[in-house]
C-alpha positions as CSV (number, residue, x, y, z in Angstrom):
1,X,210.3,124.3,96.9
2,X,213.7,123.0,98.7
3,X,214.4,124.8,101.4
4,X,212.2,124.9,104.4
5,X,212.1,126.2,108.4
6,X,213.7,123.7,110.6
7,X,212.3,121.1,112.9
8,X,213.0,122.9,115.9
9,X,211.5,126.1,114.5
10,X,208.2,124.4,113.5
11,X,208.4,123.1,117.0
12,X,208.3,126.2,118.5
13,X,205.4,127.5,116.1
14,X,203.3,124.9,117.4
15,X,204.5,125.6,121.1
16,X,203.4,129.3,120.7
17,X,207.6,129.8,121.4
18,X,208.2,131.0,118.7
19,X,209.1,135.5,118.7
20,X,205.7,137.2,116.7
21,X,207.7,137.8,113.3
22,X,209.1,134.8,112.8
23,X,205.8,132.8,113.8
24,X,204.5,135.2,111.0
25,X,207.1,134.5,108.5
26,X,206.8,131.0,109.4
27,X,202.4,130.8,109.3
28,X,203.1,132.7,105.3
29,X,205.3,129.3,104.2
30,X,202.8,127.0,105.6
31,X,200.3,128.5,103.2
32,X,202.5,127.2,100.4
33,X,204.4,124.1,101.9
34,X,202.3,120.9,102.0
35,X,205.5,119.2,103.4
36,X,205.8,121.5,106.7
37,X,201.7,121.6,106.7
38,X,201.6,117.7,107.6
39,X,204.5,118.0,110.4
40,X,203.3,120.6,111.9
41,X,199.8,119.1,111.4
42,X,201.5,115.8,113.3
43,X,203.4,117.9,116.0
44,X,199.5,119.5,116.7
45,X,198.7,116.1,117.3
46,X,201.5,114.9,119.7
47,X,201.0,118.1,121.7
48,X,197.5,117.6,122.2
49,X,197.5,114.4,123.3
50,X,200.3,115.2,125.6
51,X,197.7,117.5,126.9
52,X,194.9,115.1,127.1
53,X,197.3,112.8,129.4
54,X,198.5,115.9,131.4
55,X,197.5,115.6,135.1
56,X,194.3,118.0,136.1
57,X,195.7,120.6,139.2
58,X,192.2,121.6,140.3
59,X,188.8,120.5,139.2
60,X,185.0,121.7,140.4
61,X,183.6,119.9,143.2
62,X,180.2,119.8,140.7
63,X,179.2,120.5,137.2
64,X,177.1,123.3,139.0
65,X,180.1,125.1,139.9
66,X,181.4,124.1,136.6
67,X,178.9,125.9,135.0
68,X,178.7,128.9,136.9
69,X,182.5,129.8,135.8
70,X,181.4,129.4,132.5
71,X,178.3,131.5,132.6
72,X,180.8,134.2,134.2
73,X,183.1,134.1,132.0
74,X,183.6,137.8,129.9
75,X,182.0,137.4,126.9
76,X,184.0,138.4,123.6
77,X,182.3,141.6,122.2
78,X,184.0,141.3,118.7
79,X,182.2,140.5,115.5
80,X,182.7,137.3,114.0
81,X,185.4,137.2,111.5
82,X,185.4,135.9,108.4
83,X,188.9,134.5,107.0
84,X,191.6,136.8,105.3
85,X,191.1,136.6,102.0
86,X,194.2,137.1,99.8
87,X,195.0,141.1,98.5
88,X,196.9,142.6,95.5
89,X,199.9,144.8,95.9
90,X,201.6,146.5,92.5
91,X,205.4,147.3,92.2
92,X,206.8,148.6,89.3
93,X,203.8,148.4,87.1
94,X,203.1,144.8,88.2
95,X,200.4,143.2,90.2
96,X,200.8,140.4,93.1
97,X,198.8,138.4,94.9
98,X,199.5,138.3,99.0
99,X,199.3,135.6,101.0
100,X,196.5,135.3,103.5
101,X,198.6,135.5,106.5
102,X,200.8,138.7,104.9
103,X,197.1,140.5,103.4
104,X,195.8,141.4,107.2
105,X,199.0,143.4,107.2
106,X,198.4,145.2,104.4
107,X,197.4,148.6,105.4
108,X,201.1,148.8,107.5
109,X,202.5,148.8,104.2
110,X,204.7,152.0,103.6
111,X,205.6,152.8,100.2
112,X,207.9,151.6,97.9
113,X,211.5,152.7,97.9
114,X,213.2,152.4,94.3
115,X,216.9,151.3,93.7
116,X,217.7,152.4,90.0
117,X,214.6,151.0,88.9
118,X,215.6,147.7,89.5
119,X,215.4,147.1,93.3
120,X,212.1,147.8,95.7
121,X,211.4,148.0,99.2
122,X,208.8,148.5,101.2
123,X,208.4,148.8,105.3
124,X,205.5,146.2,106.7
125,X,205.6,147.9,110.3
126,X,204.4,145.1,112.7
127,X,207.8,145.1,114.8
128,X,210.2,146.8,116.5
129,X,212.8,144.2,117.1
130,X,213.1,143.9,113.5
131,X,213.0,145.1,109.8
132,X,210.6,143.8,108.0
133,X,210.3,144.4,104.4
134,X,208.6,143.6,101.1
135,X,211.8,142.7,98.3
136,X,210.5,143.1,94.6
137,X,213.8,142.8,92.1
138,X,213.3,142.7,88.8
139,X,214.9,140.5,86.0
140,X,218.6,140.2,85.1
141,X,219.9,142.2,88.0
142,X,222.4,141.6,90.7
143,X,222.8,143.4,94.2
144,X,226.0,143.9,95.4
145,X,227.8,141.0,98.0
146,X,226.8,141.4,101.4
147,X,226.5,139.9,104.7
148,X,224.6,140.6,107.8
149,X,225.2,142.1,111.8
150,X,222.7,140.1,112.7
151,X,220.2,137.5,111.4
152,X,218.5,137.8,107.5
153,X,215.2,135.6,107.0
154,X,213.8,135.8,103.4
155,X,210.8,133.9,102.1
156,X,210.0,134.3,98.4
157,X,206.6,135.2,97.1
158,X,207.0,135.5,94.0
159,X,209.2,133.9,90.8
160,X,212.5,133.6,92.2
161,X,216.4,134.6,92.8
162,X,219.8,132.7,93.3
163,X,222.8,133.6,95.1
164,X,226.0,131.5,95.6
165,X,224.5,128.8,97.6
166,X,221.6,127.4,95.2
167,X,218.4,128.8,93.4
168,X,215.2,130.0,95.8
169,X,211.7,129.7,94.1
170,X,208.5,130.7,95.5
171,X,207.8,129.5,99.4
172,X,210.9,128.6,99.8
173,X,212.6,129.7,103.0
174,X,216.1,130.8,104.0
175,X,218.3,132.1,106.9
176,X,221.5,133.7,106.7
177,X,224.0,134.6,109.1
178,X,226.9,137.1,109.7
179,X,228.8,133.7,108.4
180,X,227.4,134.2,104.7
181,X,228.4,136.3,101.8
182,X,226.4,136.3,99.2
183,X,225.3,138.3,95.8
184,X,221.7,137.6,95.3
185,X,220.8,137.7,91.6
186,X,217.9,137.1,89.5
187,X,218.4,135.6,85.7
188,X,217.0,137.3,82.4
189,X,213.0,136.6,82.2
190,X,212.9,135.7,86.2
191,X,212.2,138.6,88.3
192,X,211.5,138.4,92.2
193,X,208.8,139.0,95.3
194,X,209.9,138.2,98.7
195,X,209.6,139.0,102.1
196,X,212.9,139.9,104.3
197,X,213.3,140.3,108.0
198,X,217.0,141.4,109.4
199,X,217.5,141.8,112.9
200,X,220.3,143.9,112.3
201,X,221.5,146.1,109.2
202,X,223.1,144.6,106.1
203,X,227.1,144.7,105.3
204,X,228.1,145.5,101.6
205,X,231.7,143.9,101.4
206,X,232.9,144.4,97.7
207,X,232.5,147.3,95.4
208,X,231.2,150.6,95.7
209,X,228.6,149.7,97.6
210,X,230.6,149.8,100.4
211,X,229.7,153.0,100.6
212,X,226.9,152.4,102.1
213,X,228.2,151.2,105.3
214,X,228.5,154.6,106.8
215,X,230.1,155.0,109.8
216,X,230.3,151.1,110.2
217,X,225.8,151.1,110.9
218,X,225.9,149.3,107.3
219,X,222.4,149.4,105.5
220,X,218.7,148.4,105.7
221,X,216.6,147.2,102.7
């Protein structure tokens, strides 16, 4: 795993700043990332003892009237919960594992979407700011260059791709801009599970698939 959320972003995770999706996206790596478990573990940390220092605005007079806001309190009426527990999805006669964080999202699912047999997708509906899909690409096959309107997270799942810039193997986590081409592609024996979120549609720039860009809206996933 080599490529990870930056500082500021797992700043703002533990901040709460952070939009829902990308907190999402970003609570999925941490499952798999002991490296960006222990800072976030040590930004926790600061945080709370920033809090512990913080100055109190407004205290009881008495631990009676302490205790009577707390007996007043609304209780919670929900069930205790016990933790997710990782669930299969199957694409193109293949079973994965999901990671805990991306399982309790499971039933917003939609179905899957097939390229030539080569490429899947399939709609996790938890936003409306965003796209957010479920990538499966099989081995030996290349999509078409591209680059984005807006913003393109990706965190792999599953075995692993390359594009122009490096190789991407499971957990790792990448952004790219309207500043990138690229042609992801995934070698012979090596096929691919990953998670994508674009803010704004994709832009095929060579080859037929330029097609695609109808009316110059360019393409989701």
């Amino acid at each position: 795993m080599s490529y990870h959320p930056q500082s500021d972003i797992l700043q703002a995770y533990v901040e709460g700043s952070l939009d829902e999706v990308t907190a999402f996206t970003v609570a999925i790596h941490l499952e798999s990332c002991p490296q960006c478990k222990r800072k976030v573990a040590l930004a926790e940390q600061k945080c709370g003892e920033a809090l512990s220092h913080a100055p109190i605005e407004q205290t009881p007079d008495n631990f009676d009237d302490m205790f009577a806001q707390i007996v007043t309190l609304e209780q919670n009426s929900e069930p205790f919960r016990a933790p997710q527990q990782a669930k299969p999805i199957t694409v193109n006669n293949k079973t994965f594992m999901l990671p805990r964080a991306l399982g309790r999202f499971s039933d917003q699912i939609g179905d899957w979407k097939s390229y030539g047999g080569k490429v899947f997708s399939a709609p996790i509906e938890i936003a409306d700011s965003c796209r957010v899909n479920l990538m499966y690409i099989a081995e030996d096959v290349q999509i078409p260059q591209h680059t984005h309107k807006g913003i393109e997270s990706t965190l792999v799942l599953h075995g692993g791709f390359s594009d122009e810039d490096g190789h991407y193997e499971v957990g790792d986590y990448l952004v790219k801009d309207a500043s990138i081409k690229h042609s992801p592609f995934t070698k012979p024996g090596e096929d691919c599970l990953c998670l994508a979120v674009l803010t704004e549609p994709m832009i095929f720039t060579q080859g037929v698939a330029r097609l695609f860009n109808m009316f110059g809206k360019g393409m989701y996933p």
